[in-house]
C-alpha positions in Angstrom: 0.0 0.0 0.0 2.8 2.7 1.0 4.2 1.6 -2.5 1.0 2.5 -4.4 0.7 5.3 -2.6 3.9 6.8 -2.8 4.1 5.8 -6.4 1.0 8.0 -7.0 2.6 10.9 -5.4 5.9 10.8 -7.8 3.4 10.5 -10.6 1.6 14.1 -9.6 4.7 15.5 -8.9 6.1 14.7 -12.3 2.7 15.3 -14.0 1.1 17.7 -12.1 0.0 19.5 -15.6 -3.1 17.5 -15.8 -4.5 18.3 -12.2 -4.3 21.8 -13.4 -5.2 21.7 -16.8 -8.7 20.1 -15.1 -8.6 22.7 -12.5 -8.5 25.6 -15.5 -11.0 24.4 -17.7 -13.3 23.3 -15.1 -13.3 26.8 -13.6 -13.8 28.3 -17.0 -16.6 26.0 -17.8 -17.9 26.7 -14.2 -17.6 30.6 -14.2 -19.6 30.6 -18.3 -22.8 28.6 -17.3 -22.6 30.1 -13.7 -22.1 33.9 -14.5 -25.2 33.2 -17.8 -22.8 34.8 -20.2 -23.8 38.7 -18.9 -19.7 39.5 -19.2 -18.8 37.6 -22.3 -16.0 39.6 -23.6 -14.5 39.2 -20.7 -15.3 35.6 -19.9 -14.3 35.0 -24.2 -11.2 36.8 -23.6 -10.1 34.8 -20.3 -11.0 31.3 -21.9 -9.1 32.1 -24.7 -6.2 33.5 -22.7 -6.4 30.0 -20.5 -6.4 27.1 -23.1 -4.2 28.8 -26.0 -1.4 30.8 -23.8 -1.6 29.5 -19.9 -2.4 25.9 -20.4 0.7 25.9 -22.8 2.8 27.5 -20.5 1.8 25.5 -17.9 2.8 22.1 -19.7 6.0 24.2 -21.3 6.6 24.7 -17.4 6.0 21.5 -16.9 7.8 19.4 -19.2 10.8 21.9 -19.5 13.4 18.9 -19.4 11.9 17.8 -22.6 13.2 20.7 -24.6 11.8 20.9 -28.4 9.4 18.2 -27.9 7.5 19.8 -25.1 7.5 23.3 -27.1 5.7 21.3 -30.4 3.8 19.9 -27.7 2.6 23.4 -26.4 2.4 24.4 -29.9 -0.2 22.1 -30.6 -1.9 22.3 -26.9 -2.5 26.4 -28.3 -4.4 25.1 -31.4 -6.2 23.0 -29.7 -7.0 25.1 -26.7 -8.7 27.4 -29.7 -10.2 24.9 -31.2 -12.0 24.0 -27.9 -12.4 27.8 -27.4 -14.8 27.4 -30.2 -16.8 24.9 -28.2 -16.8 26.6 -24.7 -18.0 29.7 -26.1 -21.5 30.2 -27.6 -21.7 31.3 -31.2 -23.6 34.4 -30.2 -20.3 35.4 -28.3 -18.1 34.7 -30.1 -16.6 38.4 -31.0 -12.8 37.5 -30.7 -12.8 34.3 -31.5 -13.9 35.2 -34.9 -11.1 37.3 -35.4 -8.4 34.8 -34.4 -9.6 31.3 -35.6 -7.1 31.9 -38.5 -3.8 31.6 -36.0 -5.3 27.7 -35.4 -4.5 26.7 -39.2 -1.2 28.4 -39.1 -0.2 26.4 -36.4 -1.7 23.5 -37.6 0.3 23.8 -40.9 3.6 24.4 -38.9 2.9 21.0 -37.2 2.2 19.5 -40.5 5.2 20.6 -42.1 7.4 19.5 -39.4 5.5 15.9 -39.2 5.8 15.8 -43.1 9.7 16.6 -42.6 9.9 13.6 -40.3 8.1 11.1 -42.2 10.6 11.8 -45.4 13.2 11.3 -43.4 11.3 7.8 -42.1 11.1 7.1 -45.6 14.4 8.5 -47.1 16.3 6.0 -44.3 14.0 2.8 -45.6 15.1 3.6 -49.2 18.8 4.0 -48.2 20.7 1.2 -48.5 22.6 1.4 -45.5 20.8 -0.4 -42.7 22.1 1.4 -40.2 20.2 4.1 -41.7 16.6 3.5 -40.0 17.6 3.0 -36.7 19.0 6.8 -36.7 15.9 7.8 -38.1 13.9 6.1 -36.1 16.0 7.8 -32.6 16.4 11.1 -34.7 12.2 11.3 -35.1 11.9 9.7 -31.9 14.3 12.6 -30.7 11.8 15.3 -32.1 8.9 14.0 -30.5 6.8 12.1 -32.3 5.7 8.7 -30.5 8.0 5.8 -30.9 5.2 3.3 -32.0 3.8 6.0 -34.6 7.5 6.2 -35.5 7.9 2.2 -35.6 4.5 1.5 -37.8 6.0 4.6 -40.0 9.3 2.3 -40.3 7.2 -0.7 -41.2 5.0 1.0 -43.8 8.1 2.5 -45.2 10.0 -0.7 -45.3 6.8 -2.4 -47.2 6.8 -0.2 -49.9 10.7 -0.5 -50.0 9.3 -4.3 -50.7 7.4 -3.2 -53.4 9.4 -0.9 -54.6 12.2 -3.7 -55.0 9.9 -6.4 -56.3 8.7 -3.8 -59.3 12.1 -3.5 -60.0 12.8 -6.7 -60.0 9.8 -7.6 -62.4 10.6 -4.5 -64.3 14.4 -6.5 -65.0 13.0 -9.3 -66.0 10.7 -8.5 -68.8 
């Protein structure tokens, strides 16, 4: 029991961003269906200000020791704090959030761009023909954040059209 327990207590202290990530968005949810929306500039403005800039400094704060993968990580806790913004707040209210929807698809394309950049690389190491190649790649992507499985099944499908790639080749030869 004092094991479970004090396990439990290392895991909060390590990731204690969750307990306040519910503690912000339940108080933002409490304070809009308690206060009936009669402020909602100022209720808009301070959920917006909560789940695109604190929450993301709060896991930034957090995670610190993970360096660039806990910034791409904040990056896309800010989209997706706006994208929830969108949800928390009713339409009718929705003054500001109107005006700064557009910042969630820049940041989305960012992410994409760098996701697409990791995946080429996935796929330029499965076409090299060093073997040592994928391994790198795979602790190189790993490295920038993305999560080793969804690096692993991006090795595997990369590998299998290597596969194909070779056996098209090889048929190609023969005829």
């Amino acid at each position: 029991m004092a094991i479970t327990t004090r396990m439990i207590c290392n895991g909060l202290r390590t990731h204690w961003f969750f307990l306040a990530a519910v503690a912000v968005v339940s108080t933002d949810l409490f304070l809009g269906a308690s206060d009936g929306w009669s402020n909602a500039r100022i209720l808009e403005t301070g959920i917006i200000l909560d789940l695109t800039i604190f929450l993301p400094a709060l896991y930034l704060w957090c995670y610190r020791s993970r360096g660039k993968v806990a910034l791409l990580r904040a990056v896309s806790l800010s989209c997706l704090g706006l994208w929830v913004a969108g949800y928390i707040v009713p339409s009718e209210h929705q003054l500001l959030l109107a005006e700064i929807s557009f910042i969630r698809y820049i940041g989305l394309a960012v992410l994409l761009v760098i996701q697409f950049k990791l995946i080429a690389m996935l796929y330029r190491a499965a076409f090299h023909p060093d073997s040592d190649a994928k391994s790198v790649a795979l602790a190189t992507v790993k490295d920038e954040g993305m999560p080793e499985w969804v690096a692993r099944v991006l090795a595997w499908e990369a590998s299998l059209w290597r596969k194909a790639w070779d056996a098209l080749q090889r048929k190609v030869d023969r005829d």
